[in-house]
N, C-alpha and C positions, 0 to 999 in steps of 0.2 A: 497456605492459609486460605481457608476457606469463608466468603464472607455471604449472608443471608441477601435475598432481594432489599428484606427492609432494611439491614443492616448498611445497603451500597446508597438506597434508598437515601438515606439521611443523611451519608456523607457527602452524597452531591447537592444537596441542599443547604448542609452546614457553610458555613462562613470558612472554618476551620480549614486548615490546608496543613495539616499534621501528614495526610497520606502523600504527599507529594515527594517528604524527606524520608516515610517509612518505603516507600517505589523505589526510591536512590539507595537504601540500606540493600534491599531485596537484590535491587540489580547488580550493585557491587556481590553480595556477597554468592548469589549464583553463575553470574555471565560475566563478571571482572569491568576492570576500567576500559577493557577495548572497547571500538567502532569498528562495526565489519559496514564496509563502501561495498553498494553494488551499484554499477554500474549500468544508465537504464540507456538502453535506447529505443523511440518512439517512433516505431519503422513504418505506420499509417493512421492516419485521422481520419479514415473513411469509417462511417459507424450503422449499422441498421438498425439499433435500438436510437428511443427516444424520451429519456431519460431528461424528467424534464430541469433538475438543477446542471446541467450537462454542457460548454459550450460546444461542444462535440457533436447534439443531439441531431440525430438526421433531416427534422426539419427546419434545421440551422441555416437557411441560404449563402447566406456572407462567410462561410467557412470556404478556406481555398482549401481542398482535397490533395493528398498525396498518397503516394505507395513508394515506398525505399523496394530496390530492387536487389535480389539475392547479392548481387555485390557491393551496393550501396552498406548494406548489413553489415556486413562480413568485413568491410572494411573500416567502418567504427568499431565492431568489437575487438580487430587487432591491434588498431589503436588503443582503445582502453586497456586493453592486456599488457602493452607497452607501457601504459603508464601505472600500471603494477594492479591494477583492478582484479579481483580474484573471483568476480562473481558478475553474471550479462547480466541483464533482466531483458526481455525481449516484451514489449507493452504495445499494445494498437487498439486504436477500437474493434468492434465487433464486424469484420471486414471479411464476408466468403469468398474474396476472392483469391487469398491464399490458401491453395490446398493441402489437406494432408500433407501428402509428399513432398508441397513443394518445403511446407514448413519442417518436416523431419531431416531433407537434404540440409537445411540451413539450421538445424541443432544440432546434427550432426557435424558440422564442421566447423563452430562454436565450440563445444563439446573437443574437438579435437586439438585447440588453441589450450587446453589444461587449464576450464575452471569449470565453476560450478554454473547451471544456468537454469536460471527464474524463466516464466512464462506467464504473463498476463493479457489474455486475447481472451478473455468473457467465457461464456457456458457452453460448454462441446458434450459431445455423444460422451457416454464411458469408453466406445471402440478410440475416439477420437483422442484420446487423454491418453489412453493404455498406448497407442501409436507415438505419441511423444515422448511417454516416459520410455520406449521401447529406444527411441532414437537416443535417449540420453539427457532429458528433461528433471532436473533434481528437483524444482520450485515448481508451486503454481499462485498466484496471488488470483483471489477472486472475492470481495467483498462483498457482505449480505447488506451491508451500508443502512439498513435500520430491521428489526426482527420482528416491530411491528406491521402485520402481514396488510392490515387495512394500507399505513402511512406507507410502507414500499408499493400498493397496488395504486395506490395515487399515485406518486412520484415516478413510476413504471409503468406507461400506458403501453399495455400488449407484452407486457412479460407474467412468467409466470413464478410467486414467490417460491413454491414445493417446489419448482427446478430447479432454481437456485438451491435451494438448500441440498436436492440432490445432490445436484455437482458436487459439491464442497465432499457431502459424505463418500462419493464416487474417490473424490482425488486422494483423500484418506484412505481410501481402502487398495489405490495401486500403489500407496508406499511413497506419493510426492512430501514433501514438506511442505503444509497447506498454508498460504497465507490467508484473512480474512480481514474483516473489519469494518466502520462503523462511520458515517458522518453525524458529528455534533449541532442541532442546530437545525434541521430541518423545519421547514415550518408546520407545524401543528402536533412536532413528536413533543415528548411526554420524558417527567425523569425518572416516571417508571420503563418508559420503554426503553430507555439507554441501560436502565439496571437489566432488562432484559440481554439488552444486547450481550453484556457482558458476562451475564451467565450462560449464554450460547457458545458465546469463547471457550471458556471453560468443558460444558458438554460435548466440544467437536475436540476438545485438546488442541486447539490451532497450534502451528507451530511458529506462525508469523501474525502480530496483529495491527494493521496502521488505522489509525484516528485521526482524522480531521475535523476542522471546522467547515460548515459548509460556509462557502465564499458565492454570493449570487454575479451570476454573467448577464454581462447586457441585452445578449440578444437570446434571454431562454424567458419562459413567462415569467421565471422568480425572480427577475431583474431589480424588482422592486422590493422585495424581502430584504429582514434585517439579515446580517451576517450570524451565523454563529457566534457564542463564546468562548475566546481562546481558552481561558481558565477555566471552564468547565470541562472544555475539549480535553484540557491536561487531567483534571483529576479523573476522566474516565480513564484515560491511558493508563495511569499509577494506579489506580486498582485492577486494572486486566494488568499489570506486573504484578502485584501483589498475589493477585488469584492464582495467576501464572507464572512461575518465579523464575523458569529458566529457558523461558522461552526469547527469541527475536524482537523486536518491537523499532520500527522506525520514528526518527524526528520529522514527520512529514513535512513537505516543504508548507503544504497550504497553513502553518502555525506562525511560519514566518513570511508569510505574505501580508497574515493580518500584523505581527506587530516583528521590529526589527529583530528581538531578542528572541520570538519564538520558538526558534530550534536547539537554540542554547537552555530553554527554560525545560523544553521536553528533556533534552539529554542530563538533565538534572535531576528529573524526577522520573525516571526510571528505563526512558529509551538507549537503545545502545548499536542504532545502525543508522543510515544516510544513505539515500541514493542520488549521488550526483549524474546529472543528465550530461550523456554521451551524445545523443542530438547533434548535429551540425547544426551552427545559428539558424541557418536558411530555413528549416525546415520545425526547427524547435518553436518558432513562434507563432506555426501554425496551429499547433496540438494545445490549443489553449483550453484544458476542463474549464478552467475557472481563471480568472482574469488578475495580473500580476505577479506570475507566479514566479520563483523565485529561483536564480541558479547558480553556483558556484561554479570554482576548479575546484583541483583535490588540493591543491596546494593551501586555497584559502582555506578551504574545511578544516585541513590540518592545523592549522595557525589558527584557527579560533577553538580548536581541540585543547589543544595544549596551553589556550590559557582557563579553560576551566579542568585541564588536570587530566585528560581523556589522550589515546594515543591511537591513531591507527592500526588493529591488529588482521592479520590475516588468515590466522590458527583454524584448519578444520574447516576454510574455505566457507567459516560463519555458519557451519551445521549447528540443528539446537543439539546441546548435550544433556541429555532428559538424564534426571537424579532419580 
């Protein structure tokens, strides 16, 4: 289904919450009642960008810094595997201090534990991208987090938005399964620019798209900024499922930071994946984007799956199955 800017236009405006049970029809009837769990683990909070809704952002001081070391990794993702996880995610900030190779050795031997593996480490060369999928890289997540090019040059002091958007088209074009996606909320964006957002979804074909709300951290200048809207958060979600019918879409945790039901309310209205943090305590509570963020086991996931009628599946290691 294909829906017009002005046509998204209005419904994020409207009162109405019609699309949120037409997202749950779409998702059922494309990608079924499973949850695909991937499994994320947050291997450094060291970051060079300075991003300024970010608590990560480099000129964060009070940030305690870490690097998980090739065996530190290696040793959560076989735990995770053990506990039947069928997909890594490997996530850090934008951190040069792992190289190439050191990162190919270490997807490489992920990779060799029999699952699928995500990669989210920010914007690399195309040589740098094509090296990982060479290693065995099936994912890449990398968020445009707003399309409008003014409000991301603000909120991104010293980056560049055309490279950003390169990337994305770069990692489409070696064959990754692209994740993308959008903060709700930012302060000064527009509900055109979110209709924007989500017709850029759509022109990249993403294969993955997570939405949040933005959630302000104490120590970044937006400290003082309101929160995002959960409920606005959700109905952009349910229209990137609509537009997108069979594609991925997670219950981000930041939905249920801001309210207890949050993640339950996405998976209602059109989300159908979860990434519980494989993180060791010790180290998860350093990697704070945004402030309270929210973790399970699998065990709890499942138990709160199965009472709104959702079951853990594993089928296809959560590939999208494009119709």
């Amino acid at each position: 289904m294909f829906l017009s800017k002005s046509e998204i236009i209005e419904i994020l405006k409207s009162s109405d919450t019609s699309i949120l049970k037409k997202a749950d029809d779409v998702r059922k009837k494309y990608v079924g009642d499973g949850i695909h769990l991937r499994g994320l683990i947050e291997f450094s909070n060291v970051c060079k960008r300075n991003c300024l809704y970010c608590g990560l952002q480099c000129s964060n001081r009070n940030v305690e810094r870490y690097r998980l070391s090739k065996s530190e990794i290696l040793d959560i993702a076989k735990k995770g595997v053990e506990e039947g996880f069928k997909t890594i995610v490997l996530q850090s900030g934008e951190d040069d201090f792992f190289s190439v190779g050191m990162l190919c050795e270490i997807i490489s031997e992920i990779k060799n534990l029999n699952v699928a593996l995500t990669l989210s480490i920010g914007e690399k060369s195309f040589e740098e991208y094509k090296a990982y999928k060479d290693a065995g890289a099936d994912r890449y997540l990398l968020r445009i987090e707003t399309t409008d090019e003014n409000l991301y040059t603000k909120m991104h002091p010293n980056a560049d938005f055309q490279n950003r958007k390169r990337c994305l088209y770069n990692l489409k074009e070696l064959g990754y399964e692209t994740g993308t996606g959008c903060l709700v909320g930012l302060p000064g964006q527009s509900i055109e620019s979110l209709a924007d957002d989500i017709l850029f979804f759509k022109e990249l074909d993403a294969d993955m798209v997570g939405i949040g709300p933005f959630i302000p951290h104490c120590q970044t200048p937006l400290k003082n900024e309101q929160a995002g809207d959960l409920d606005l958060a959700v109905k952009v979600m349910a229209i990137t499922r609509v537009m997108l019918p069979d594609i991925n879409i997670p219950a981000t945790t930041a939905m249920e930071s801001l309210r207890a039901d949050g993640r339950l309310l996405a998976l209602q209205s059109g989300a159908n994946v979860v990434m519980p943090n494989l993180t060791d305590d010790f180290h998860k509570k350093m990697y704070e984007i945004y402030p309270n963020k929210v973790s399970s086991t699998r065990k709890e996931l499942e138990g709160k799956l199965l009472n709104i009628g959702r079951y853990v599946i594993d089928e296809n290691f959560g590939f999208r199955n494009k119709f």
